[in-house]
N, C-alpha and C positions, 0 to 999 in steps of 0.2 A: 678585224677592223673593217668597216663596212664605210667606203668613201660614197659621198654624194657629190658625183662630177658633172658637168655641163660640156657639152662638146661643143668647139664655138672653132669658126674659120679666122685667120685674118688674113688682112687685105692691105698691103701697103699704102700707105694715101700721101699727097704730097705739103711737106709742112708749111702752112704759114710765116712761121721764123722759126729760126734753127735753134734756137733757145726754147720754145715753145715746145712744149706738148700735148697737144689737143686728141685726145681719143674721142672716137666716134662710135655711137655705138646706138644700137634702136632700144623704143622702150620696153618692147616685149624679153629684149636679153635684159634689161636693168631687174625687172621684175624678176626674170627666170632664175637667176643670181640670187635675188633676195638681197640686193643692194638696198638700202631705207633712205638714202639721201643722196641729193648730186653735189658732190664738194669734190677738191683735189681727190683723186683717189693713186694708193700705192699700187701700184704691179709689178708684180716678181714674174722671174723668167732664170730655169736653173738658178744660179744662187746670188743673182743682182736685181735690186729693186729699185725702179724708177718712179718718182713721183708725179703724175698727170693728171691734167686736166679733163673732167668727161662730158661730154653734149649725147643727149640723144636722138637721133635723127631719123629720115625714114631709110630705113635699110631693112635688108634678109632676117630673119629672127635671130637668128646665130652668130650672124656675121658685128666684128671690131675691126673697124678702119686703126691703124698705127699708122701714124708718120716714119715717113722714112728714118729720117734722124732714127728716130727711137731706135726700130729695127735696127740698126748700124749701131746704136750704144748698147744693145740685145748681144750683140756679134752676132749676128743673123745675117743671112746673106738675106737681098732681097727678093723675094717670091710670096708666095700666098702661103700658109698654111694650117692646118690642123689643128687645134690644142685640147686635151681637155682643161677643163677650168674650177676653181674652187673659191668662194669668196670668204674670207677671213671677216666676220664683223668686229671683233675684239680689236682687230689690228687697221680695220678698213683698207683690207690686202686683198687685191684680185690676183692669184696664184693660177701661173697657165704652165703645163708641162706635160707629161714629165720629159726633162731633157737627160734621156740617157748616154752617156759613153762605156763603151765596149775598150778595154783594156788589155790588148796583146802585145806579144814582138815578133816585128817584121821586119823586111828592109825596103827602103824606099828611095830610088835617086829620081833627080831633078829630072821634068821632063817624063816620067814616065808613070804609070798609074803602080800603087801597090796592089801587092798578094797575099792575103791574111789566113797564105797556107791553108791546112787542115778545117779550118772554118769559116771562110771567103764565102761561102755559098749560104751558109748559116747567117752572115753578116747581112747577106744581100735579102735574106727571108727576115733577120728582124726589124730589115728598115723599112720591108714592104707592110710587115706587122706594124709597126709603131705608128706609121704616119697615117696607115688606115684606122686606127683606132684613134690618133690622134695626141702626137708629141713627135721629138725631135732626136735622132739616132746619128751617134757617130761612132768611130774606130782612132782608136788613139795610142801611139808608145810611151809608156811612162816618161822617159827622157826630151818628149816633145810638147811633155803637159802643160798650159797655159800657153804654148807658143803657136801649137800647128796639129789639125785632125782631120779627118776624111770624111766628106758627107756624100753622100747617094745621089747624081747627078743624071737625070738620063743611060742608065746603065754602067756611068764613069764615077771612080771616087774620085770627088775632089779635094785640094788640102787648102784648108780655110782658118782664120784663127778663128775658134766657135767658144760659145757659151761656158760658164763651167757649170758642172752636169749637179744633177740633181742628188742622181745615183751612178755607180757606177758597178761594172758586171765584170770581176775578174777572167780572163781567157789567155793567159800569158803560159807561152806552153813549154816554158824553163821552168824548172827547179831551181836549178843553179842561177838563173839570174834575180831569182824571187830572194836569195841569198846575199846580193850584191849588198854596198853600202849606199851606193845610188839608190837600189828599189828601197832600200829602208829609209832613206831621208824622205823619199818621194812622198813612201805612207804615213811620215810621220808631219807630212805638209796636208794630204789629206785630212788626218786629224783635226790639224789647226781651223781649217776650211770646212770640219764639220761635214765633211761629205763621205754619206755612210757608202760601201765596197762590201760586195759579198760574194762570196768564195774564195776568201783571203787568200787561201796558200794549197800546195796540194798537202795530201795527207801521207804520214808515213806509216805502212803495213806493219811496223810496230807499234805504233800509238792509238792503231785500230783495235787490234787485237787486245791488245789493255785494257782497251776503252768496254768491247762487247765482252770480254771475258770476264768483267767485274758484275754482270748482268746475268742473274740467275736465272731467267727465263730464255736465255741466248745459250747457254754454257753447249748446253746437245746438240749445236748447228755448227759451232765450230772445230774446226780440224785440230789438233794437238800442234801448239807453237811455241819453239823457241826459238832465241837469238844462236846463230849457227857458231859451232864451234865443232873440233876433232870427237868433244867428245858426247855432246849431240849428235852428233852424224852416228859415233858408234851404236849410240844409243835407242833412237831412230831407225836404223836399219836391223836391230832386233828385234823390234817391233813390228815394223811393217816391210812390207818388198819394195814400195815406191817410197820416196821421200824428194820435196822439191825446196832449192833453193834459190831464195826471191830479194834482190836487194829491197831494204826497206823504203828506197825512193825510188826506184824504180817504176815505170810507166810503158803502156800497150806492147805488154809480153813481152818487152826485150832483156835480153843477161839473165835469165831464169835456167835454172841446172838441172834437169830429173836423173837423180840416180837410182839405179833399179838394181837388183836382188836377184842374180839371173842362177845363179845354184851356192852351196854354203860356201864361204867366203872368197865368191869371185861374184864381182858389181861392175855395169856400165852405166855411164851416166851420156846426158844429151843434153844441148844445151841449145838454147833460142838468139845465140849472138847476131848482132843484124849484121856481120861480115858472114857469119853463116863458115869461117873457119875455125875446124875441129868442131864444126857441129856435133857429132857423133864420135864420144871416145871409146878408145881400147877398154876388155876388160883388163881389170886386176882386183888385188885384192883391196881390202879396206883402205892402209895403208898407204896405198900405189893411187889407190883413185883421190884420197885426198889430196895427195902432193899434186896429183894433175889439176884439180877442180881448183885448188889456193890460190894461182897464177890467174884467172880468169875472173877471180874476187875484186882487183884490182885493191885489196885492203877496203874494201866497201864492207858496210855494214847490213851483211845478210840476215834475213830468219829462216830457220830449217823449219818445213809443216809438214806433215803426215802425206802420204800420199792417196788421194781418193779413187777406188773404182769406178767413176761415176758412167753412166749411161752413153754413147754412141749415136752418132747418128752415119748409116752406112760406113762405120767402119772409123770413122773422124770423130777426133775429141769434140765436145759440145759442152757447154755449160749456158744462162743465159743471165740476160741485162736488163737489170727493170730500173728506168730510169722515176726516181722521183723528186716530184716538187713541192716549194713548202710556201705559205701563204704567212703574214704578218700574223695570224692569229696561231702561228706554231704548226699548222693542222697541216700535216703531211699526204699530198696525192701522189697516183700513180698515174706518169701521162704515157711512159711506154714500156713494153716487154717485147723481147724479143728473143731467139736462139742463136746462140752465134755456131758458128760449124767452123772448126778447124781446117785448113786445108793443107792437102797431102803430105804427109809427112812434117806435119809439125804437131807438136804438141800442148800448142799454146792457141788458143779462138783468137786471138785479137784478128780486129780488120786488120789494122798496119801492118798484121802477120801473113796478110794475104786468107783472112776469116769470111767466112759468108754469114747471111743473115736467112733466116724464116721462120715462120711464125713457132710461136713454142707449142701449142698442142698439137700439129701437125707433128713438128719433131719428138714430143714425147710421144702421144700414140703410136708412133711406128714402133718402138720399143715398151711400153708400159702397157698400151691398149688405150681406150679414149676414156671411159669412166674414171680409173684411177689418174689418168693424164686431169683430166679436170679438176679436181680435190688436191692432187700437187698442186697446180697451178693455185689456186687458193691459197693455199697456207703457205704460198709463195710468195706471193703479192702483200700476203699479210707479214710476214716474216720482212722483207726488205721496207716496210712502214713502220717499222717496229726499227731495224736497224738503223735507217734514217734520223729516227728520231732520237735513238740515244747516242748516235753521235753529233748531231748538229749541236744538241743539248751538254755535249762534253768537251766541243771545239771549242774555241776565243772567236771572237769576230762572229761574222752573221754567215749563214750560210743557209742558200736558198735553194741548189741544187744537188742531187749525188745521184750515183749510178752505183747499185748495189749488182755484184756477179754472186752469180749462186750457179750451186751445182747439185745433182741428183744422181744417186751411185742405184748400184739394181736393184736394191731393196726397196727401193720408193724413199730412201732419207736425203734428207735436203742438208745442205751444206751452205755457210756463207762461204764464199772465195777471198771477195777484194769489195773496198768499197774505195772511190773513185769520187774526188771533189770537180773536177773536170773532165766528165766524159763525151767521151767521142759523138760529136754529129753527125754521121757519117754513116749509120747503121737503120735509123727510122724509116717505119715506112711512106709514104704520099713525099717525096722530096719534090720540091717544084711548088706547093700548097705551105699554109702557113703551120706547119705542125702544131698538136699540143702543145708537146715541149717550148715551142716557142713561143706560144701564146701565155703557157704559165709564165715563162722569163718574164714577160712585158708585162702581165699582171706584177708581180712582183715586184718589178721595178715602178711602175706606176704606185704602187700601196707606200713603198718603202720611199721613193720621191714626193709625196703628198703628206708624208709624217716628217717629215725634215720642213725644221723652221730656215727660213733663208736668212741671207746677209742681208742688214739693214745698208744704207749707203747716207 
């Protein structure tokens, strides 16, 4: 999809009568629009359309005077801002946007500014993103939808009742609340209101594996999986020395079991629980480690995978994260890769596990050499576009972001790990700049807010 946008400021102006509304606007923007006539004209804003009246007068190229009123029937607070803009000749719709909301849970009391946790920082880059490019960014809990959202204030969120969005960008960092009958009415009001959400839900590590396993040009990248049982495990541990098990909703390393193979039938297993008690169990035998490992299942529904040898970095597990993004025309990029480095004594990379980050041919060269480090890296990047794409293409709903983990054992083979609907901000490099990653969001949200017809009124 190739949009043709006009970046245009406005400018509050004060109305006439309150009834009335008069837009102002010069004739070098009427033209640059490709407007053909001066009659009432419709303008939308996120997904409400006002009818107005247009004058053109001498003003800035770019710049539209609005009446305050309007602004206020917008839900806009009032100030200047940014838009890009689009003009509808079929519908004689001046479309200005896009009006993003960001869709997490937080908690927030009166009085006091919110914290939008694990990605506060990320929230604060894509508002500095949007509004330099030109649209309207807020942070919203499902339960406060239509009533109450946060917009970007002089370094302060404030809570405003704002627009309804154009698009919106899943970051809700429950499972279980994505499972409520709340969140399900919410989305099924979404529907109603025709406001498309992308990255519906997280993924589950066995709907993944289904998904790439039915994929014959994937088959050799992933590990040997099933859904964990006694007699998997027996099964599994004749086969290989390591073997891990992963709740299939499970999220940034935590409740993950490795049970290891340490001479013929005596096994210890390790586990990532974030109480970090009975980290490290007793050997026993087959038998004796199941009954310990059952309890720790909580009756969750694990998958048992193979366990990989894969590469080191100083002694620390490593694997790495190539984040990619998808554009309206399908066509999948890659905005970042990176290495994640385990830290001591864990066996899991996540940050939230206390994981570092650096660059990945640094860290494969130390172990590979640089030549073949460079050719991994390739068929790396190529492999996780390739993953991307046949699962967005297998999911429901739109998904515009994922984070593929992949790993590389000492032979040079590559392995998918996890692939991740919601991955961590928190790892990229230039923090403090408008990243990629963020810039592809705001692309996408702009594409996918600009293909959405509004409510008529």
């Amino acid at each position: 999809m190739s949009l043709s946008l006009t970046p245009i400021k406005i400018v509050p102006g004060k109305p006439t009568d309150r009834n009335n509304f008069i837009v102002q606007m010069s004739n070098q923007l009427f033209i640059l629009l490709k407007i053909k006539e001066i009659r009432d004209l419709n303008i939308t804003l996120g997904q409400k359309t006002i009818t107005a009246t247009v004058k053109t007068v001498d003003l800035a190229a770019n710049e539209i005077i609005l009446p305050e009123n309007m602004i206020i029937d917008f839900c806009l607070p009032l100030q200047c801002f940014k838009f890009q803009a689009m003009y509808l000749a079929d519908d004689h719709t001046l479309k200005l946007g896009p009006v993003v909301g960001l869709l997490t849970n937080f908690t927030s009391k009166k009085q006091e500014e919110p914290h939008f946790r694990s990605i506060h920082s990320f929230c604060e880059e894509l508002h500095h993103g949007i509004t330099e490019q030109g649209g309207f960014f807020y942070v919203f809990a499902y339960d406060q939808f239509l009533n109450e959202a946060y917009y970007l204030v002089d370094g302060k969120w404030i809570p405003f009742e704002l627009p309804l969005p154009d698009v919106i960008y899943n970051r809700i960092h429950s499972r279980r609340l994505e499972q409520k009958e709340s969140y399900k009415q919410f989305r099924k009001r979404l529907e109603q209101l025709m406001i498309p959400i992308f990255n519906d839900r997280f993924l589950s590590k066995w709907e993944v594996y289904e998904q790439l396993s039915n994929e014959r040009q994937l088959l050799a990248y992933i590990p040997e999986t099933k859904l964990f049982s006694k007699e998997h495990l027996n099964d599994f541990l004749q086969k290989y020395e390591t073997v891990f098990l992963k709740p299939i909703h499970g999220s940034q390393g935590r409740n993950i079991i490795k049970v290891k193979k340490e001479r013929e039938n005596h096994y210890t297993f390790q586990s990532s629980l974030t109480s970090q008690i009975d980290n490290v169990g007793e050997g026993g035998t087959l038998d004796e480690i199941y009954q310990k490992v059952k309890p720790i299942l909580h009756n969750q529904i694990y998958i048992i995978q193979q366990g990989l040898d894969l590469v080191t970095h100083q002694a620390c597990a490593m694997d790495f994260r190539v984040l990619c993004h998808k554009s309206l025309t399908n066509h999948w990029n890659i905005t970042s890769t990176v290495a994640r480095i385990a830290a001591d004594g864990e066996f899991v990379s996540n940050i939230a596990r206390g994981g570092t980050i650096t660059r990945p041919l640094l860290a494969l060269g130390s172990c590979l050499g640089k030549k073949k480090s460079i050719a991994i890296l390739e068929v790396m990047k190529e492999l996780a576009l390739e993953t991307a794409s046949v699962i967005s293409s297998h999911s429901a709903g739109i998904t515009g972001e994922l984070g593929i983990d992949i790993g590389v054992d000492h032979d040079g083979r590559i392995w998918i790990i996890e692939v991740n609907s919601k991955p961590s901000k928190n790892f990229e490099d230039d923090v403090g700049k408008i990243r990629p990653s963020a810039k592809a969001i705001i692309q996408f949200c702009t594409e996918l807010g600009f293909e959405t017809k509004p409510l008529k009124e």
